[in-house]
C-alpha positions as CSV (number, residue, x, y, z in Angstrom):
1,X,92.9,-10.8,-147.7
2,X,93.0,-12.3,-144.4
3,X,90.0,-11.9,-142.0
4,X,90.6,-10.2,-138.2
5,X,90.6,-12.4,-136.1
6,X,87.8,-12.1,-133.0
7,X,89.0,-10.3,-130.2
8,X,88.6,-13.7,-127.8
9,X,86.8,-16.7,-128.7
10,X,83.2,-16.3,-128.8
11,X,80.2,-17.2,-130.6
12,X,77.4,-14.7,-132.3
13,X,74.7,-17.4,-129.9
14,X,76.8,-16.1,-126.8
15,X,76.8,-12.6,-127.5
16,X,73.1,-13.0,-128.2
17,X,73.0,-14.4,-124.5
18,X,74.6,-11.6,-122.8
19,X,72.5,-9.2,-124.2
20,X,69.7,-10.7,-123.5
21,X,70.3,-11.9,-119.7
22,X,71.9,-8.6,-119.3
23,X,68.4,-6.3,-120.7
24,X,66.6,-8.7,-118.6
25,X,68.4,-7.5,-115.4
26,X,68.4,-3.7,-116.5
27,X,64.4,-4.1,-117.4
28,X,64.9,-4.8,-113.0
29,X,67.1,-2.7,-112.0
30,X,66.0,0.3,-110.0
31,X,68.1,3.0,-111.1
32,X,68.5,1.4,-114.7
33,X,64.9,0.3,-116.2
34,X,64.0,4.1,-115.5
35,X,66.3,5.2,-118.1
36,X,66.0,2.7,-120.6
37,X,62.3,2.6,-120.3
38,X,62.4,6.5,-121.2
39,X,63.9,5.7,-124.7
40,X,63.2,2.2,-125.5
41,X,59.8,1.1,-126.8
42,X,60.5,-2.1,-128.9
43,X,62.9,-4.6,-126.4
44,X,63.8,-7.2,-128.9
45,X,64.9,-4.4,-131.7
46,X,66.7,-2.5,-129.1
47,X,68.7,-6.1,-128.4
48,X,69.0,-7.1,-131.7
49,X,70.5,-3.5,-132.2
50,X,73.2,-3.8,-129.4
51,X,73.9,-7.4,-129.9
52,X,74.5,-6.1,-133.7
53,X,77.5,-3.6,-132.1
54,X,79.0,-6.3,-129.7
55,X,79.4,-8.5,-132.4
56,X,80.8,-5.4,-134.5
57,X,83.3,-4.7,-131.8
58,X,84.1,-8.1,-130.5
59,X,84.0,-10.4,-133.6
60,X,84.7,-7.5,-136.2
61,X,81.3,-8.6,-138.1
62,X,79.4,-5.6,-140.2
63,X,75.8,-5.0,-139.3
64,X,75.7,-2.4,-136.8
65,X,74.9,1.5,-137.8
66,X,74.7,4.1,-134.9
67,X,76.9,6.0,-132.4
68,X,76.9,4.9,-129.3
69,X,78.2,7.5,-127.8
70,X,75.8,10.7,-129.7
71,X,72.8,8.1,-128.0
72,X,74.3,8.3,-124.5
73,X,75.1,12.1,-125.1
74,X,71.6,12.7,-126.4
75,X,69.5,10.5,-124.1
76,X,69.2,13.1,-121.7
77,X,68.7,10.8,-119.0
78,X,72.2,9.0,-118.3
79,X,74.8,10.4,-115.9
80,X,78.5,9.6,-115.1
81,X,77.1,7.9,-111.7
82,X,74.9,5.3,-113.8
83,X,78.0,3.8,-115.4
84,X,79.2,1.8,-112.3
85,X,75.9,0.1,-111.9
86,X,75.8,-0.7,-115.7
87,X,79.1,-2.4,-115.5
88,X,78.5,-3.9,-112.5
89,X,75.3,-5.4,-113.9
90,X,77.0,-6.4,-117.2
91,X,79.8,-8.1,-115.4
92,X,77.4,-10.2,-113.2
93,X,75.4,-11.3,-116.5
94,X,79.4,-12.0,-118.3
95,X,80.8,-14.2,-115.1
96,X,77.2,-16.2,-115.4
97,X,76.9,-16.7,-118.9
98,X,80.3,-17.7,-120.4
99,X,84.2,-19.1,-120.0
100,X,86.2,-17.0,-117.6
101,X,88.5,-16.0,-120.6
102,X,86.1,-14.9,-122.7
103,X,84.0,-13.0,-119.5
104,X,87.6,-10.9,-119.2
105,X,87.8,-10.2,-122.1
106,X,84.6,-8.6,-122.9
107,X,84.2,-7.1,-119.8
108,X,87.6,-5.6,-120.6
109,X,86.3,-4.3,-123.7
110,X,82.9,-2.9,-121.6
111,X,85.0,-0.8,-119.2
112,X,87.1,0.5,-122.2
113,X,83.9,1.4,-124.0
114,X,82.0,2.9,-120.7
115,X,84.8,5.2,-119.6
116,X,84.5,6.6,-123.0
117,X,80.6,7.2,-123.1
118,X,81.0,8.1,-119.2
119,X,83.3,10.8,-120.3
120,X,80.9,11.9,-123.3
121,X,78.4,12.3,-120.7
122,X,80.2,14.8,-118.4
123,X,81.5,16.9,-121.5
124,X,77.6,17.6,-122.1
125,X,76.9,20.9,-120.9
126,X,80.5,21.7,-120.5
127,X,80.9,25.1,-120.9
128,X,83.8,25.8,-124.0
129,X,87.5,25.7,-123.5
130,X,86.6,24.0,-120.0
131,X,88.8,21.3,-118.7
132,X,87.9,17.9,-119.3
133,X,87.7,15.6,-116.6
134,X,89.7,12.3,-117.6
135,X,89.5,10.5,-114.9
């Protein structure tokens, strides 16, 4: 059986990296260390975690267990108006930290994913049968 192939050429020390420069800028952001400093107690865990589901995503390795999006959902905390800042903030740290192909890609990948949670967001607290916004 042949192995998937990455989605762009990276390496498990890059994604490592990102995370980290990336949780270093949240940790002082204004609007985003508030709301991961409500749920996260233990930084290099919560890294390890989330570098776990990057590599998952982006270099099809196992490892990661969670939902992503029930965690967003759940938090309490994040609204559809954080997302622009947290892609914002993750592409800076991606356009520092690596290759410009491999930046596209995963940033790519991040928008992909954050329209999705952004969406999970809104639908909490929607009342039943209401319309979705997919925008």
């Amino acid at each position: 059986m042949t192995a998937i192939p990455p989605r762009f050429e990276i390496t498990e020390a890059e994604i490592d990296l990102v995370v980290q420069r990336f949780y270093r800028r949240v940790r002082a952001h204004p609007e985003l260390a508030p709301i991961f400093a409500a749920h996260v107690t233990d930084w290099p865990a919560h890294e390890a975690k989330i570098a776990r589901f990057w590599k998952g995503a982006i270099l099809h390795a196992p490892g990661y267990e969670g939902s992503p999006m029930m965690a967003h959902r759940r938090a309490g905390n994040v609204a559809p108006g954080h997302f622009p800042d947290w892609l914002g903030t993750f592409d800076a740290v991606l356009k520092q930290s690596l290759a410009p192909e491999a930046a596209a890609g995963w940033s790519a990948l991040a928008h992909r994913i954050g329209l999705g949670l952004r969406q999970g967001v809104e639908d909490v607290g929607r009342a039943p049968g209401a319309v979705p916004n997919l925008r």
